[in-house]
N, C-alpha and C positions, 0 to 999 in steps of 0.2 A: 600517580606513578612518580613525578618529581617531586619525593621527600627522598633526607637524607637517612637513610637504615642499611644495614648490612644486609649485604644481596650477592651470591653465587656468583661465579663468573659465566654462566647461561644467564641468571637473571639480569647480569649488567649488558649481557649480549644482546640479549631482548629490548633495552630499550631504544625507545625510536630518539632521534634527533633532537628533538623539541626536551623531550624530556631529559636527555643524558644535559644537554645544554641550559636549563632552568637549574639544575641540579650546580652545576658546578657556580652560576651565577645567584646560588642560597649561598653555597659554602664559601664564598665570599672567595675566589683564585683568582687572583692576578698575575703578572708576568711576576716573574720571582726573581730574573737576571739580571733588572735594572732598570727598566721605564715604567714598568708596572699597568702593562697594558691588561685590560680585563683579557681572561681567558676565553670565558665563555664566548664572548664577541666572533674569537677567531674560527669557533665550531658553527658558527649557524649557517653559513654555506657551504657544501661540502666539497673539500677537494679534493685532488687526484693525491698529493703527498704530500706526507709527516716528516720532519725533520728534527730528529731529539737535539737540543744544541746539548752537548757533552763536551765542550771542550775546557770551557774555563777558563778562559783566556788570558787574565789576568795572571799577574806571578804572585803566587805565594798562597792562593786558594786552594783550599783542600775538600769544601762542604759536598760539593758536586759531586767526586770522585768517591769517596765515602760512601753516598747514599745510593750510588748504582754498587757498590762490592755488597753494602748491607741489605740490599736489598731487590738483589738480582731477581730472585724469583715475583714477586709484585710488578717490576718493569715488565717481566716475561708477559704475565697475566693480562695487566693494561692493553699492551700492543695489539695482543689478540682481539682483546674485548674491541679496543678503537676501530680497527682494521673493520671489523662485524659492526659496531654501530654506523660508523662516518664513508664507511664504501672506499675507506683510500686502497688505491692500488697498489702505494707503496710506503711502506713507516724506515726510517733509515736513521741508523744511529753517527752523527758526526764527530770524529774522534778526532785528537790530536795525534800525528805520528808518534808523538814521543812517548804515547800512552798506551802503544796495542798490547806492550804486556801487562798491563793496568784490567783491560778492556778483553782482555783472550777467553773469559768465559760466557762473554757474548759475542764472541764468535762463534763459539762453540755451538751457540743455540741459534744462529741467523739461518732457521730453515725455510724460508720464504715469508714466514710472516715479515718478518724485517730484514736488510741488512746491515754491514755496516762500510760507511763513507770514509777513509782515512783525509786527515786533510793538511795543510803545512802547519809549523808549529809557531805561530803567528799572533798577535794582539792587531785585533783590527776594530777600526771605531765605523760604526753600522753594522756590529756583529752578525746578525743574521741577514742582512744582504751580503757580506762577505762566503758565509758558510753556503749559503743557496750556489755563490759562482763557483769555490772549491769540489764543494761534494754532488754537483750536477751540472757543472759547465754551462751554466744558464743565471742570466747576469736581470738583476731587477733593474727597471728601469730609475735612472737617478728621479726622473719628475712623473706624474702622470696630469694630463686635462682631464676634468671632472664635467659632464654634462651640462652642470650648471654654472660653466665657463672660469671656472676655478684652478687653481694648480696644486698639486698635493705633494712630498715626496714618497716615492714609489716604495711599494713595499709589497714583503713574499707572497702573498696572495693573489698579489698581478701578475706573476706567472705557474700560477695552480700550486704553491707550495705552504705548509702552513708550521712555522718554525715554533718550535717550545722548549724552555728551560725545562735540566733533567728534574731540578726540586719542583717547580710549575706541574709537573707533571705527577710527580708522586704524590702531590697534591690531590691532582685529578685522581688519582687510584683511591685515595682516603676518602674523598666522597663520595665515588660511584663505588666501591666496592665494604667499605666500614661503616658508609655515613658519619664521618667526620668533617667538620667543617674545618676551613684553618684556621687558626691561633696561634701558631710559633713559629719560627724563621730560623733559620739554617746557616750560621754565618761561620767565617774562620776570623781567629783575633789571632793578629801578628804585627810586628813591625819591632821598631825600640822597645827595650824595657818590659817584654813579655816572653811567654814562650808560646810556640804557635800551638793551637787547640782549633779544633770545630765545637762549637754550640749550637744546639738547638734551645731557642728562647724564648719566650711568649712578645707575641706582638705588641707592641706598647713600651714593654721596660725600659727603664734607665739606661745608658750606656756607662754610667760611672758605673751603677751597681753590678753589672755585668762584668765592667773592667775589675773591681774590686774584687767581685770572686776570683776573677783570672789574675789573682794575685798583684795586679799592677798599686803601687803608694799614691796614692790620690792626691795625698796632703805634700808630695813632695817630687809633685810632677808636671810642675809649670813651662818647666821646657819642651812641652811634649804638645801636639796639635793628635787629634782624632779624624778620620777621614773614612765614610762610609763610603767603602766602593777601595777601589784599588791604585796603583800608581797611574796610571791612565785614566781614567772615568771615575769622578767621585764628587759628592756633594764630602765641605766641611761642617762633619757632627759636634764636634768640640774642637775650638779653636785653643783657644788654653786649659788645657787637663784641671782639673779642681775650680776652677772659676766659673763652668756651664756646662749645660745638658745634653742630652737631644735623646729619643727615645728611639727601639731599634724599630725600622719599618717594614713592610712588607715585603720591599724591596733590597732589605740589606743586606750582601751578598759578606762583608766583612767590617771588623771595627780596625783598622788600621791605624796603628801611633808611628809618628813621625815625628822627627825634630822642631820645635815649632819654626815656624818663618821659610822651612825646605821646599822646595816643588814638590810634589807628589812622583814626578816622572824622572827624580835623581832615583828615587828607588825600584827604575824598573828592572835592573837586572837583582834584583833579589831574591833570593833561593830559601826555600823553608825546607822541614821534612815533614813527612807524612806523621801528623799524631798515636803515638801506639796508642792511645786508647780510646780510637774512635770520636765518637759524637759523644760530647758529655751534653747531659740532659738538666735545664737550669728550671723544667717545668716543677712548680710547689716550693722554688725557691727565693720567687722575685717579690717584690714586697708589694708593689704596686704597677700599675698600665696607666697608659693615656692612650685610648684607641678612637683613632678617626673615623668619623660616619661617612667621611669624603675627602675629597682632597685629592692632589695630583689632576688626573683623568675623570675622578669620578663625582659624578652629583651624591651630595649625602643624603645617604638611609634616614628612611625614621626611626625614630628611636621608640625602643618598645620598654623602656624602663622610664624612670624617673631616679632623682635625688634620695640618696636614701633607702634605696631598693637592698637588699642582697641578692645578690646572683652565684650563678654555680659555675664552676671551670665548661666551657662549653654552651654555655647558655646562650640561645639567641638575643640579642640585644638592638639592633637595625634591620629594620625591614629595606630593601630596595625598591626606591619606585624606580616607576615607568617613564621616567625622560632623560634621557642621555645615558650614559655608563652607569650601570648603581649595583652595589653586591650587598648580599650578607653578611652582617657584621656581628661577629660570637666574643664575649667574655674569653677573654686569652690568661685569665686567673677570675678565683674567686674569691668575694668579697662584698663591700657596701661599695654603692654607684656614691662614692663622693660631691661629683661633680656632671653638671652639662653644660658646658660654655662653647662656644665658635665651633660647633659640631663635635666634641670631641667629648668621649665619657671618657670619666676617671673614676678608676676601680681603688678602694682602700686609698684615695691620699694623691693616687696617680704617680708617675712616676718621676717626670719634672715639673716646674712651675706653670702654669697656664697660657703663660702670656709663650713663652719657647714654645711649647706644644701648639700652638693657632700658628706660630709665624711657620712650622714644620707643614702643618699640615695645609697648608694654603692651596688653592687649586691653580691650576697650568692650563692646560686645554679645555678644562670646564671652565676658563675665565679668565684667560691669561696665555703666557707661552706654552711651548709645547716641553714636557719634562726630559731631564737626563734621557738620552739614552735610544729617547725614540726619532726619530726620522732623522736620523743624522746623513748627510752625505757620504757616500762612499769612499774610504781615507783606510790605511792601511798600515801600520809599523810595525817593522819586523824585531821581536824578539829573541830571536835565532834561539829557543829553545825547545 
């Protein structure tokens, strides 16, 4: 039962726990907002409720807002299905106030399968401990003791709630309901020297080559630094524009250009507009990938190809074992496996140099600190928008 194939929304109702959750831990989902926690992890116990994070928090993101307009009816479907698989008693969508007329045709539709949470219009760092206190008046604990006398910081599921980003999630709809694995990332490019767009990209690519379509001059953009992640929260992907790399991650919510040498948090009151034309689509356009077998949180997949192979857009290429975090890892383009070094395949050429792509893709909590984004203490800055 856990393969990935297109299946009814009865047949996705039908499946049991075990299997809805092997399922999304083939299709390789991870947290899509920023620490890139495995998904699959957060389903294997069940709890009482779902928390879509929809807010977005950062300024100047558009990908989030986008893919719940375009694709209302799928969230619709999901909830159902989840609510039927997972036994939650309650799935709740957490909205920014400033968003409800954004967000009004999921009201429209909040008939008890879900509803929706409004919350202040706020950037807060431990995003979803923050959204758990706003949209339920119930506060995660900063620390929790671990049986085996250990100390951890607390998190949604110690007090029965289980938070998910909205792409994270539409994710999960594409493999339980299409059998699609994931491959592409969902990001917005804004800042200096661009105009703001959402992308959908293949995991792996270039961020020059991405900037390059988005029109950005490569060759005459040294004063310019890249920042995956937003004014507030962000690893730097390119510190000097033209000079280095970094490929886009599973995790990369935006390619942000900024002045080079600037803080990232001079640009928090920055205001973009919503792109008229939706999500441009860069799949069959990228020339090459560097896709990690592991890294961050996760032990690395085995690799089901070799040097030399061709593969097909979607092809499985990592198997996950059985010790620690591990997911499925799919050909996010097609092409020849150039390369396998420090876990990382490279399709056609790869995207940047090898040596950038290992220091990228290095592990945190499978060997190291804990990544961006995850177990931060409870800290709060107010946006006022």
């Amino acid at each position: 039962m856990a393969e990935l194939k297109r299946r009814s929304l009865e047949e996705v109702k039908a499946l049991s726990v075990e299997d809805a959750v092997e399922i999304m831990r083939q299709a390789g989902i991870v947290g899509a907002g920023g620490g890139g926690f495995p998904t699959y992890f957060k389903y294997r116990s069940p709890l009482p409720h779902l928390i879509v994070n929809a807010t977005e928090s950062e300024p100047g993101y558009w990908g989030d807002k986008l893919l719940h307009k375009e694709h209302l009816d799928e969230f619709l479907e999901l909830f159902e299905a989840l609510k039927s698989i997972f036994g939650f008693e309650q799935i709740s969508m957490g909205v920014h106030e400033k968003d409800r007329e954004w967000f009004a045709p999921y009201a429209e539709h909040a008939n008890g399968v879900f509803d929706m949470r409004y919350v202040p219009n706020t950037y807060a760092l431990g995003e979803e401990k923050t959204l758990v206190k706003h949209a339920t008046e119930t506060r995660v604990p900063r620390f929790v003791d671990t049986p085996d006398g250990m100390r951890r910081p607390g998190m949604p599921p110690d007090v029965g709630k289980v938070v998910n980003n909205s792409e994270t999630l539409l994710n999960v709809y594409n493999a339980l309901f299409l059998g699609r694995p994931l491959t592409t990332k969902f990001f917005t490019v804004y800042g200096e020297d661009v105009q703001t767009r959402v992308y959908e990209a293949p995991v792996g690519a270039s961020v020059s080559e991405v900037l390059g379509i988005a029109g950005v001059d490569l060759e005459n953009s040294a004063h310019l630094s890249v920042l995956d992640g937003g004014p507030y929260l962000h690893d730097v992907a390119v510190e000097v524009l033209g000079e280095g790399d970094a490929y886009v991650r599973r995790m990369t919510n935006s390619l942000f250009l900024i002045q080079r040498g600037t803080p990232g948090k001079e640009y928090a009151s920055i205001e973009t507009e919503c792109p008229e034309e939706g999500v441009v689509s860069l799949v069959g356009r990228i020339s090459g990938v560097n896709l990690p077998l592991g890294g961050g949180l996760l032990k690395p997949a085995t690799p089901l190809v070799s040097e030399g192979d061709e593969v097909e857009y979607e092809q499985k290429i990592g198997e996950p074992v059985n010790e620690g975090f591990s997911i499925g890892v799919w050909a996010s383009v097609g092409g020849e496996i150039s390369s396998i070094q420090n876990d990382i395949v490279a399709i056609s050429g790869g995207a940047i140099p090898q040596e950038e792509a290992a220091a990228e893709a290095k592990p945190t909590m499978a060997g190291g600190a804990s990544p961006r984004g995850e177990a931060e203490p409870f800290r709060e800055a107010d946006s006022s928008r």
